[in-house]
N, C-alpha and C positions, 0 to 999 in steps of 0.2 A: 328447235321446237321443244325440244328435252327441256330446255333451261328455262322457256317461257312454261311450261305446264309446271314445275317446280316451283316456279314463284306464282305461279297463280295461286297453288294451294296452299304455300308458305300464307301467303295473302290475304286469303280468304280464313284463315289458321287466326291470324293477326287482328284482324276486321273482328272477329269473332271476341280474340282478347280483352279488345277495347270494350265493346258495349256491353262484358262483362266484370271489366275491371275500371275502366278509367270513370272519370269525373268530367262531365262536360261544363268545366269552368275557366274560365280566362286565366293565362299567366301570371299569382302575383309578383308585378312589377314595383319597384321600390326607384325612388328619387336619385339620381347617382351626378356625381359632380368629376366622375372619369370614365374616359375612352379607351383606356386598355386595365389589363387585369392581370395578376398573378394567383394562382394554383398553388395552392404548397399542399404538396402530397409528403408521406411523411417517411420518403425513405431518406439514407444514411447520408446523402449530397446534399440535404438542407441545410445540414450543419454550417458549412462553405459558404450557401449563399447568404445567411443571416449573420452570419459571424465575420467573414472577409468583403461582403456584397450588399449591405444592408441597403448601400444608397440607391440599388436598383428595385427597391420596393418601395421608395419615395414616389409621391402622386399620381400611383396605380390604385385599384381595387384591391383586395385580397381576402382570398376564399381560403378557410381555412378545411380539414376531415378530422374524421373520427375522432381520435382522442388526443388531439393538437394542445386543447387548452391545459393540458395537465402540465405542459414542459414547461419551462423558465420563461419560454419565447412568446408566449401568447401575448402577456400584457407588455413586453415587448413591440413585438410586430402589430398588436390591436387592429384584429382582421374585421374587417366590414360586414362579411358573410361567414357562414358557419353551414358546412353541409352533411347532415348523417343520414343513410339511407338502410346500414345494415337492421334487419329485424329487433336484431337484440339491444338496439338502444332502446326500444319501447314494449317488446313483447314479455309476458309475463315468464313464458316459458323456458325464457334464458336460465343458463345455469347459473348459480348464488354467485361467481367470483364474477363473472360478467355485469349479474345486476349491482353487485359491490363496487366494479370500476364505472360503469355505470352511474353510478349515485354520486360518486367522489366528483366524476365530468362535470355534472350538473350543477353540482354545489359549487365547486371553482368555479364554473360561467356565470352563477347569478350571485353569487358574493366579490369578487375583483371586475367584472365586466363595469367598468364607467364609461365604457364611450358606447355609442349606437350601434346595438349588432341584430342581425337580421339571422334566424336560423331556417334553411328549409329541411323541413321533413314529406315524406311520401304523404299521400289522404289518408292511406293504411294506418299513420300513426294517430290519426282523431280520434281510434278506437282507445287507446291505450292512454289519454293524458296523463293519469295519476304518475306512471311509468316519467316524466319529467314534470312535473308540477314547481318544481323548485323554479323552476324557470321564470313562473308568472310571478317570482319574487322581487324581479329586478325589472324599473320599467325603463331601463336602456333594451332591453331585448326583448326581439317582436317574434312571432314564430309563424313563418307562411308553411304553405303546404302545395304540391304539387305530385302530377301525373308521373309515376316513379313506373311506368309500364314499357317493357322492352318489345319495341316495335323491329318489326324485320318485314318482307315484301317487296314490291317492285319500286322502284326509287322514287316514283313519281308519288307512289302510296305512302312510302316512310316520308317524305319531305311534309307530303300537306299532313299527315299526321302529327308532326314535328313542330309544324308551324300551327297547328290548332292549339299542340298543347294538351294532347291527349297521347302520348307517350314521347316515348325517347329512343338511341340504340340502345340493347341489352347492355341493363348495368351490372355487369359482373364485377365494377370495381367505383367505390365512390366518384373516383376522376372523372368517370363518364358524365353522371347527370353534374358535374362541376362544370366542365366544358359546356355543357349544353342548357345550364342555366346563364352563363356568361352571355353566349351566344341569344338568348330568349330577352334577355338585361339592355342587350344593344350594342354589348362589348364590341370592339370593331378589332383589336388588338389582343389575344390570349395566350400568356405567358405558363408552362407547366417546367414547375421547378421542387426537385426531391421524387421526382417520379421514376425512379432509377429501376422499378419492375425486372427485377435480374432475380425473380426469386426460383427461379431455374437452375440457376447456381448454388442456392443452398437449401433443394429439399434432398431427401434419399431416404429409402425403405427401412427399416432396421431390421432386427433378427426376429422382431414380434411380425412382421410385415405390417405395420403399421408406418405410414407417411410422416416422416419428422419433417424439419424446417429450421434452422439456427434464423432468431430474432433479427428483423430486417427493418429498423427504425431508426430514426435520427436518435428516438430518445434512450433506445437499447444501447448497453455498453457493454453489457457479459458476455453477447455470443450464444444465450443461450440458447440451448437443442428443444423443442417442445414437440411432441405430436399434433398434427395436425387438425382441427375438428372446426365445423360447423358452428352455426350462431345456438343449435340445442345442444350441443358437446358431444356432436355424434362423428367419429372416425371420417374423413374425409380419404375416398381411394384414391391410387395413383391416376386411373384413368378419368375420373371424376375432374381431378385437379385440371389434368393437362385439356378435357373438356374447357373449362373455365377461363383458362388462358387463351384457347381458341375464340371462343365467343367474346374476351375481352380485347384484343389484339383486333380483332374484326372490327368492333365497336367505333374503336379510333379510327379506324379509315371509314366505316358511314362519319362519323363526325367531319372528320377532313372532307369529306363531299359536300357532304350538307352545307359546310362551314360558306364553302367558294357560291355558295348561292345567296348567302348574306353579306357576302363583302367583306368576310370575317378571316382574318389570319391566325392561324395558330404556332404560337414557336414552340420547342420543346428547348429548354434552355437548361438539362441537367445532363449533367457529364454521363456517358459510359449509359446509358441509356436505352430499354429493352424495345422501347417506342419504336415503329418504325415509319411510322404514317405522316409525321409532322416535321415539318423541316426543323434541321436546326440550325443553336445560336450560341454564339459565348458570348457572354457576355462581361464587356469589358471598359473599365472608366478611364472617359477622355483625358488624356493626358494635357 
């Protein structure tokens, strides 16, 4: 009884979210000519699969995040979808070195982007266009927008939420509305690769007590130590953090639920991997 009165007003909590935040408009849907997909998250295990593994990204989807286009790999791998959900792609209040790499993103995607890429942003970023404008430079790339609102409630209430298209599980991590735009696509097969989420292994307090972090990127190579901070460059605490890792790690298993109601499979196909929700896979070329 505890557990149902909980989600009742988790629920009704959520209910509330929606017809204060979400958009009641249909999923944009785009043309697709595949039935499984690849994920490239962008930690230090990418490197492997693009460099020793490429031929497992042959006649899949592939979704690229955040700041993918800057590496070597992008016009390489020429990923189909593009997914940024953090604030600070679009909001003004980002700090100067953020709107700087910011700008640099943008300019890369709409000056080398030749082949067809579809970017989704939240509805929150229609506020802000000027914030990517470069974009409408290039008419290979189209920019949809979608319901970027973290849905939580009783399962029946997140699924048909899910499936209207008026949220998602809480995106504490771009992976999440990546997966579950896959799944929205029709993907039937969803591959997560460079999602290596071990960033537990290298935060720790310093003597400021401030929360550092040694860089956790495919495209990092120094190792180096940074303070932790927000999309407005505000201190992120320890318990804050570990907050976030809870609500993300939760995330992937509504997704794995959700998933089996679509007929949808999810591999996690990255070594050493903090995932714990989705089966895994090595994956390995037929001899």
């Amino acid at each position: 009884m505890q557990n149902f009165i909980e989600n009742f007003f988790i629920t009704l909590k959520h209910l509330f979210k929606i017809i204060a935040l979400s958009r009641f408009r249909k999923f944009p849907k785009i043309q697709l000519k595949y039935n499984e997909t690849v994920i490239l998250g962008n930690g230090p295990s990418l490197n492997n699969l693009i460099e020793q593994n490429q031929w497992f990204l042959e006649d899949k989807l592939k979704i690229c995040v955040n700041f993918f286009a800057l590496s070597s790999y992008y016009e390489l791998v020429k990923p189909e979808i593009y997914v940024l959900i953090d604030p600070g792609f679009f909001k003004p209040e980002a700090p100067q070195n953020l709107k700087q790499k910011r700008d640099n993103l943008y300019n890369k995607i709409a000056t080398v982007t030749n082949w067809q890429l579809f970017i989704y942003m939240p509805f929150e970023a229609l506020k802000f266009k000027s914030a990517y404008q470069q974009l409408n430079e290039n008419k290979n790339v189209k920019i949809l927008y979608f319901n970027n609102v973290g849905i939580e409630g009783f399962n029946s209430f997140e699924h048909l939420c899910f499936n209207l298209s008026l949220g998602l599980p809480r995106p504490r991590n771009v992976i999440v509305p990546s997966i579950y735009i896959s799944i929205q696509l029709g993907i039937k097969t969803i591959y997560l690769a460079g999602t290596d989420h071990n960033w537990i292994n290298h935060i720790f307090v310093g003597n400021d007590n401030k929360l550092y972090m040694a860089q956790n990127h495919f495209y990092d190579t120094t190792n180096q130590k940074e303070a932790i901070k927000d999309w407005k460059n505000q201190d992120i605490k320890l318990h804050e953090m570990l907050q976030n890792f809870v609500v993300l790690f939760k995330s992937y298993w509504t997704l794995e639920r959700y998933s089996k109601t679509k007929n949808v499979k999810i591999f996690n196909i990255t070594p050493i991997s903090f995932i714990d929700a989705f089966e895994r896979l090595k994956i390995e070329k037929d001899k």
